[in-house]
N, C-alpha and C positions, 0 to 999 in steps of 0.2 A: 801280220800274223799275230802280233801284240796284241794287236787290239782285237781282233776272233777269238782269242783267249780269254781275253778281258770280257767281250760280252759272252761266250759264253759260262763264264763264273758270274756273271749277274745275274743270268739267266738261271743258273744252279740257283743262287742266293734270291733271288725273284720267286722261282718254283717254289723252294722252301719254306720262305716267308709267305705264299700263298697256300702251302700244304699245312702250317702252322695257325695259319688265320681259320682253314678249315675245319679245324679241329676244335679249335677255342671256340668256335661260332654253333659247331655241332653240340659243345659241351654248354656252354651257354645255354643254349635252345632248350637242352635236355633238364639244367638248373633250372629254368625259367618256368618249363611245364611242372616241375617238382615241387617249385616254388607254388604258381597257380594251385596245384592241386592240395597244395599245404591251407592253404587262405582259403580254399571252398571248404575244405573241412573244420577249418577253423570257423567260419560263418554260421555252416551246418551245428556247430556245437554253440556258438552264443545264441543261435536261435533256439535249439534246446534247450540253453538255459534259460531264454524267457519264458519257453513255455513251462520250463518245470518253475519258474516263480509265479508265474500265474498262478499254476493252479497250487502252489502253495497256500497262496493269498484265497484262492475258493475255500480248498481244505480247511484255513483258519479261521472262517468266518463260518461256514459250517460245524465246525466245532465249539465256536462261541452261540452260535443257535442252538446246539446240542445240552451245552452246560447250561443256557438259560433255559434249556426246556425240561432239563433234568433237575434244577432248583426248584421250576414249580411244581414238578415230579414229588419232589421230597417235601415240600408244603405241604398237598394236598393231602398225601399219605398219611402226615404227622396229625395232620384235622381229622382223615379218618378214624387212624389210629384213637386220637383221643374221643371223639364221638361213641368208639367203639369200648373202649375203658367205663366211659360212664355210662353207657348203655346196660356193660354185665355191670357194673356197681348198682345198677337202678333194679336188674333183674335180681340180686343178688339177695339187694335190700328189700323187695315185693314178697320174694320167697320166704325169707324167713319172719317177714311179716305174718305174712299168711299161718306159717306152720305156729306160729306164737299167739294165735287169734284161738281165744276157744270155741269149741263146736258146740253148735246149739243141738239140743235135742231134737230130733225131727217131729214133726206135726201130727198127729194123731187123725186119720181124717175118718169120718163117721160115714159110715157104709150107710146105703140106704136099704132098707129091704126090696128082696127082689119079690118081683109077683109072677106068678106063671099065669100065663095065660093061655088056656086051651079053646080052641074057636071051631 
């Protein structure tokens, strides 16, 4: 009868250590998928971040074509500009040439006589 006692308290202590295994194994499982799902998002986010360094890296070299196109931008301007400067300086100086030039008398032109002629 001892020992019908005896196994069935192992049998108790069996069950339970299999009721416990169940558990830890359930929670496990449940860690593991939590885990997985932590590392796909973390993936999902470095690969995000390669792409926003890419196109960092576009952004910045597009912006250095920008400044190099906007320096020749500002050259050209500063050429016009000055072409434009001594353009009214030239018009400026023609002008008051002119008004400082004295005027000649105009030409006196001899009419010729008309003839009538009736036919």
């Amino acid at each position: 009868m001892i020992y019908a006692i005896i196994a069935l308290a192992e049998g108790v202590v069996i069950a339970l250590l299999a009721i416990l295994a169940f558990f830890a194994l359930r929670a496990n499982s449940r860690l593991t998928r939590e885990k997985n799902a932590a590392m796909r998002a973390l993936e999902e986010a470095l690969a995000g971040k390669e792409a926003l360094k890419e196109q960092n890296g576009r952004l910045n070299r597009e912006n250095a074509e920008f400044l190099d196109s906007l320096k020749e931008l500002r050259l050209l301007y500063n050429k016009v500009f000055q072409e434009r400067e001594e353009l009214a300086a030239r018009s400026t100086a023609l002008s008051e040439a002119l008004e400082a030039r004295p005027t000649l008398p105009a030409k006196r032109v001899v009419r010729k006589p008309q003839t009538t002629e009736e036919a």
